[in-house]
C-alpha positions in Angstrom: 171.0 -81.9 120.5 170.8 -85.8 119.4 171.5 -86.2 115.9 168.0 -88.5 115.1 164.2 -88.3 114.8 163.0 -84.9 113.9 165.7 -82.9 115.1 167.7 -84.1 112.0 165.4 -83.1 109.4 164.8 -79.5 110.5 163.6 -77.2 107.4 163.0 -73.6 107.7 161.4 -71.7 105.2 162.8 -67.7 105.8 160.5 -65.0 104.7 157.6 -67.7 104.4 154.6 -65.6 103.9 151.1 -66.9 103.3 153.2 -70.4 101.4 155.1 -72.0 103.9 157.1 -74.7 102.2 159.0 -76.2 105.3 158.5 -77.3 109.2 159.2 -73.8 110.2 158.0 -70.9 108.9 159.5 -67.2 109.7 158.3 -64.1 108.4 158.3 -60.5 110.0 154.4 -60.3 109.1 152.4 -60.9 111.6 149.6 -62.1 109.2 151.7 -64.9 107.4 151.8 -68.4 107.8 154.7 -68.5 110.0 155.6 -70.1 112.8 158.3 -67.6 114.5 157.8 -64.0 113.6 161.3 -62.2 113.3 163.1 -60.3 111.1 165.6 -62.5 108.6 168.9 -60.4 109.6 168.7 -61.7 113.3 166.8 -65.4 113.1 166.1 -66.5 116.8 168.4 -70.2 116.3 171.7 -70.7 117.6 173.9 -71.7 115.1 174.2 -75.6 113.2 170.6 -76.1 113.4 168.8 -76.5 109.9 169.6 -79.3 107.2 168.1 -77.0 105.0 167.2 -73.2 104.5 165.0 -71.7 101.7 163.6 -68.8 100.9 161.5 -67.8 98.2 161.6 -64.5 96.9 163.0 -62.9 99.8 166.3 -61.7 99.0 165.0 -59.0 96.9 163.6 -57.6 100.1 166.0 -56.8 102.4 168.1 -54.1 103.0 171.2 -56.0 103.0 171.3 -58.9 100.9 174.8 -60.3 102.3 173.8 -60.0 105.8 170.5 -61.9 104.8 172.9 -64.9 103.3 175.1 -64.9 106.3 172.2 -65.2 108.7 171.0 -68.5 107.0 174.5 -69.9 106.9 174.8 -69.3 110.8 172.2 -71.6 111.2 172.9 -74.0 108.6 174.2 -77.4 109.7 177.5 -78.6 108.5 176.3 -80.5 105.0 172.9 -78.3 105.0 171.4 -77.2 101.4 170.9 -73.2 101.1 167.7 -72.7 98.6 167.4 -69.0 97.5 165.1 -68.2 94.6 165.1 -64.3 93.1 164.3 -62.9 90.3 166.0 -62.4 86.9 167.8 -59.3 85.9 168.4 -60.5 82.4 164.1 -61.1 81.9 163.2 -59.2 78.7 159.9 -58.0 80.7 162.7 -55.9 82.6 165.7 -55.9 81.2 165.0 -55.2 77.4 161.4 -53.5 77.6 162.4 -51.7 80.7 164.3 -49.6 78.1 161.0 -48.1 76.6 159.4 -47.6 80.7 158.4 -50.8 81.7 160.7 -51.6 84.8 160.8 -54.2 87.1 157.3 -54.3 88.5 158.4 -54.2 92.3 161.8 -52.4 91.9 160.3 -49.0 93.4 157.3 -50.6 95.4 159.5 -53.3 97.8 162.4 -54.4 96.2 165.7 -52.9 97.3 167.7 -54.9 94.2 167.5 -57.6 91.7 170.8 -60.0 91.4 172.5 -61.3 88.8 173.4 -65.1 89.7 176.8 -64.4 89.5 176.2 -61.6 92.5 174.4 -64.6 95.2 177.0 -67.2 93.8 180.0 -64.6 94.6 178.4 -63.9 98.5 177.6 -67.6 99.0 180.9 -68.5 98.4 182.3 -65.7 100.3 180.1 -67.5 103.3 182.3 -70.5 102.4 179.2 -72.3 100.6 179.6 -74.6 97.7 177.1 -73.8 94.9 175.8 -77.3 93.3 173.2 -76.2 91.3 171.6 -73.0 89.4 168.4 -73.1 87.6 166.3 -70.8 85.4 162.6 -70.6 86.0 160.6 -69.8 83.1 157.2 -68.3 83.3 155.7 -68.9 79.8 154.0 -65.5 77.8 153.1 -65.6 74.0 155.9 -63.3 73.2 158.0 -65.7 74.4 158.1 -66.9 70.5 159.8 -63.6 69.3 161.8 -63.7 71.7 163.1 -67.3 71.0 164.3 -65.8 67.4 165.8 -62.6 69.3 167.8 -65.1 70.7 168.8 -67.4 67.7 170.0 -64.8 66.1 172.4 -63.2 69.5 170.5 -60.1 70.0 169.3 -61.4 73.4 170.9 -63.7 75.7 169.1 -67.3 76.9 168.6 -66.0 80.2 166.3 -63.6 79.3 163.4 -66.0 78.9 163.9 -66.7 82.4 161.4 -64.4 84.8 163.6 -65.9 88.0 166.1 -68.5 88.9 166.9 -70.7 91.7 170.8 -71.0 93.1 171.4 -74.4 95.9 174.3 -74.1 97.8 175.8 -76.8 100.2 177.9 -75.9 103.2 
């Protein structure tokens, strides 16, 4: 392969769905955007392909979450940025009211898990990935005030304002 023109900038977006954020969608749903249908444990690249590799939501998904990381670092170039974003454990919405029956809304429908950052930081640098940045993604509801004064006064933790978060990697 020359290193130049488009070849260099290769994006793939895994687990694209109807959104496709990058050149090259793949999804296992034949009724998504994407460009390559295939499932995310066995991507259809040879290895060192991709500058970068995001997926959106996807994690949650799969059967085998480490597998799913190790796929995308196969084909990640040397320098590449891993994007995963997942949803928040720690979001009052599941964590504190999912005391009184309110759980996760997908947990039993199509989610296998929900991580912990610390889980997908520990696996991507089991993969030998460098994790650069992590950021909380907050969806904004009116109770979002009481839970701001949960917080000041150490009953909750931050994170729990957070509804997902985003980890970037670099290998």
């Amino acid at each position: 392969m020359r290193s130049g023109g488009n070849l260099a900038s290769l994006t793939l977006d895994v687990g694209c769905g109807k959104d496709k954020q990058c050149k090259i969608g793949v999804d296992y749903d034949r009724n998504s955007d994407a460009d390559i249908i295939a499932d995310a444990l066995h991507l259809p690249f040879k290895e060192d392909v991709f500058r970068v590799v995001l997926s959106s939501y996807v994690i949650e998904h799969s059967l085998n979450a480490f597998m799913f990381l190790q796929e995308q670092n196969r084909i990640l170039k040397k320098d590449g940025l891993l994007y995963c974003f997942t949803d928040n454990p720690e979001y009052y919405g599941w964590s504190v009211l999912g005391l009184k029956g309110q759980k996760h809304q997908f947990l039993e429908h199509d989610h296998f898990a929900i991580f912990y950052p610390e889980n997908i930081i520990r696996m991507l640098k089991i993969l030998g990935l460098n994790v650069i940045y992590l950021h909380y993604i907050r969806i904004k509801r009116m109770i979002d005030c009481i839970v701001r004064i949960v917080i000041f006064f150490r009953i909750f933790r931050k994170e729990a304002l957070f509804k997902r978060y985003m980890v970037v990697a670099k290998k």
